[in-house]
C-alpha positions as CSV (number, residue, x, y, z in Angstrom):
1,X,26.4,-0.9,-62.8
2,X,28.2,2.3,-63.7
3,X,28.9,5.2,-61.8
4,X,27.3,8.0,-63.0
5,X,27.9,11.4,-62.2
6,X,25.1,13.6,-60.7
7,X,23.3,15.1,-57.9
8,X,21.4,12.0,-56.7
9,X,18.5,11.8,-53.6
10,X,17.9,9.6,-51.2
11,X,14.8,9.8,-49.2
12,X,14.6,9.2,-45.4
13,X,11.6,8.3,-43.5
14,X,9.8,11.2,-42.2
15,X,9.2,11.0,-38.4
16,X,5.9,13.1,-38.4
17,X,4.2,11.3,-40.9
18,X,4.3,7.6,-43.2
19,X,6.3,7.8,-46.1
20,X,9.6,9.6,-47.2
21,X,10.6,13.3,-47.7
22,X,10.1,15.0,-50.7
23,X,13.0,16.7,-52.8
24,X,14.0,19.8,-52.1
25,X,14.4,21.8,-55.3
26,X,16.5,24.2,-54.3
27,X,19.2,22.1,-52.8
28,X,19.0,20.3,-56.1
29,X,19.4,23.4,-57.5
30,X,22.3,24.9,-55.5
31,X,24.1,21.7,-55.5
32,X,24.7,21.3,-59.0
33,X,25.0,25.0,-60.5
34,X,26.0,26.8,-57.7
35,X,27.8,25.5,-54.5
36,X,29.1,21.9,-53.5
37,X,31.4,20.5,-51.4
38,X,32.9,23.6,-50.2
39,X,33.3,24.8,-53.8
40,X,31.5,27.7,-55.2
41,X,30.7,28.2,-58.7
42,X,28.0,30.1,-59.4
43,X,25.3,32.8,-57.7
44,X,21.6,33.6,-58.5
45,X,21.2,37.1,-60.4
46,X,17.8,38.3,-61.9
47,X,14.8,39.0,-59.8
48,X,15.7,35.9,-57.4
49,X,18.7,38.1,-56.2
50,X,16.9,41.1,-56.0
51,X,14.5,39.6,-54.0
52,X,16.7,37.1,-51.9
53,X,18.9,40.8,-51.1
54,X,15.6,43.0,-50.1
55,X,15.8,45.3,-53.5
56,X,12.3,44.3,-55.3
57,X,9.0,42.7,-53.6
58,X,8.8,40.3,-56.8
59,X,9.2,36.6,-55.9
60,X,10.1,35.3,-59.5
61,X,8.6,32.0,-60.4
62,X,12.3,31.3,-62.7
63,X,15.4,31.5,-60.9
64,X,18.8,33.0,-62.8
65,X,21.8,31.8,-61.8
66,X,25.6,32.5,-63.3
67,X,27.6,29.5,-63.3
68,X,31.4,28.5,-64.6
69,X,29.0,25.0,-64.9
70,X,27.5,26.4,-67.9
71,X,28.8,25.8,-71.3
72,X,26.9,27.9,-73.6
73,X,26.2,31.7,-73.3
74,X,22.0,31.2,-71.9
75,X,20.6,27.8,-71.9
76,X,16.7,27.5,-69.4
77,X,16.3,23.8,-67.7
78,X,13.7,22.5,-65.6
79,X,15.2,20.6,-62.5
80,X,11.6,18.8,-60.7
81,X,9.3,21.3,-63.0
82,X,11.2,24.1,-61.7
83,X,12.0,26.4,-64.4
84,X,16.2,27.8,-64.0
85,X,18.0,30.1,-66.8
86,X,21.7,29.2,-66.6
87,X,24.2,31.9,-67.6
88,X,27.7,30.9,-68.3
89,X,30.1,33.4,-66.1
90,X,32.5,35.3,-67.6
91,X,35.2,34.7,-65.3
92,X,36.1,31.9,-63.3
93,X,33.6,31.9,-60.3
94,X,34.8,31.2,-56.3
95,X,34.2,31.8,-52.9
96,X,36.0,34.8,-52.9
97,X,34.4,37.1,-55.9
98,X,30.7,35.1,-55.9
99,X,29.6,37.9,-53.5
100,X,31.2,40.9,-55.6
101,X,29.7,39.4,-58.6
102,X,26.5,39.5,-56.7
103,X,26.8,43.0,-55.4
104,X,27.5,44.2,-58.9
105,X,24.8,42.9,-60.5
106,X,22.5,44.3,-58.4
107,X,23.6,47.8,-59.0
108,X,23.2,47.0,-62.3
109,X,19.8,47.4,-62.2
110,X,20.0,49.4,-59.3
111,X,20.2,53.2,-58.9
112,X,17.7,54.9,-56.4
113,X,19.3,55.7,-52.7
114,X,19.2,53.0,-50.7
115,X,17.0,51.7,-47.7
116,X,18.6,50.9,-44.5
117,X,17.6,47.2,-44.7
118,X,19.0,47.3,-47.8
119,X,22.2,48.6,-46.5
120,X,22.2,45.8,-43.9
121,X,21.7,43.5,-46.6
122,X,24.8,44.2,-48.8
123,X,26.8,43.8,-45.9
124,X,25.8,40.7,-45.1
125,X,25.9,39.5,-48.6
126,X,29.5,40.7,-49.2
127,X,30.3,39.4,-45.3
128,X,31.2,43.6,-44.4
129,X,34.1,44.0,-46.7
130,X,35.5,43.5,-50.4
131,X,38.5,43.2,-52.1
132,X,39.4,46.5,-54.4
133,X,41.3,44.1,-56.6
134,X,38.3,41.1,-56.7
135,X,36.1,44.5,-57.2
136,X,38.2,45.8,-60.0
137,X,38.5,42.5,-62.0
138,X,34.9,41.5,-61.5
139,X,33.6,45.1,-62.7
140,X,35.1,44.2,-66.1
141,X,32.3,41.8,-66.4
142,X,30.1,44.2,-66.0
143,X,28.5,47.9,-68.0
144,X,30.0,50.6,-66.3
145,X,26.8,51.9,-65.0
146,X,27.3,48.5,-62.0
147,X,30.3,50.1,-60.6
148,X,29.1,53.7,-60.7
149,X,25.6,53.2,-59.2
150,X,27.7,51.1,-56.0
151,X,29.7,53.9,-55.8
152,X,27.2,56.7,-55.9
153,X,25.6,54.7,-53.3
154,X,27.8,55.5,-50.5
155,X,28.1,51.4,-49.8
156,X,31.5,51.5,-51.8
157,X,33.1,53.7,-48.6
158,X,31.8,51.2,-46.4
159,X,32.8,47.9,-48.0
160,X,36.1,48.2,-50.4
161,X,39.0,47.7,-48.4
């Protein structure tokens, strides 16, 4: 039998109750389009972001994600009848500028003052500080409106170093 590539599952017995575990989706998920083994290539955008970073009550039932694993410009797949809309990244995704990417597309849609929790947020998403040079590279990707709503903000004082 071949070896063939993939994200593959195998379930445990469950110590509460008969039977095996079921999937988690979202590992599934994460594992294949966004982080694994240490490597990051991709990050949710879209609602799920918003959401996940405490900038809009909506819980979205699709989930975006931007991903250097995507070959074509849009492409939606359902991963265990989970509906996911891939975007292919525009540069080279990693560990480093995954969090700046992040932060700029959510001042993309972004332009009211923000909340404290939301505040608290951003800084945990971008882990309190980011590059000016990741910042500056990863804006190109962006409309220029991204990079001008983060700085009317007041969060690009407290996180570009």
């Amino acid at each position: 039998m071949k070896d063939i590539p993939g994200v593959y599952y195998l379930p445990v017995d469950a110590e509460y109750r008969e039977g095996t575990l079921s999937l988690d989706t979202m590992k599934i998920i994460e594992k294949k389009y966004i982080k694994a083994e240490g490597k990051t290539f991709g990050y949710y955008s879209g609602f799920k972001l918003m959401n996940r970073a405490g900038f809009s009550n909506q819980v979205p039932n699709t989930s975006e994600i931007v991903t250097t694993k995507e070959a074509t410009r849009l492409r939606t797949v359902t991963v265990c009848g989970l509906k996911v809309i891939l975007r292919r990244a525009k540069i080279d995704i990693n560990e480093k500028n995954a969090p700046v990417m992040q932060l700029l597309e959510i001042f993309k849609r972004y332009d009211r003052p923000l909340a404290e929790h939301q505040r608290e947020n951003l800084i945990l998403l971008t882990g309190g500080s980011v590059d000016v040079d990741t910042l500056t590279e990863c804006a190109k990707c962006f409309p220029k409106r991204a990079l001008e709503n983060f700085k009317r903000s007041g969060m690009y004082d407290v996180l570009a170093q």
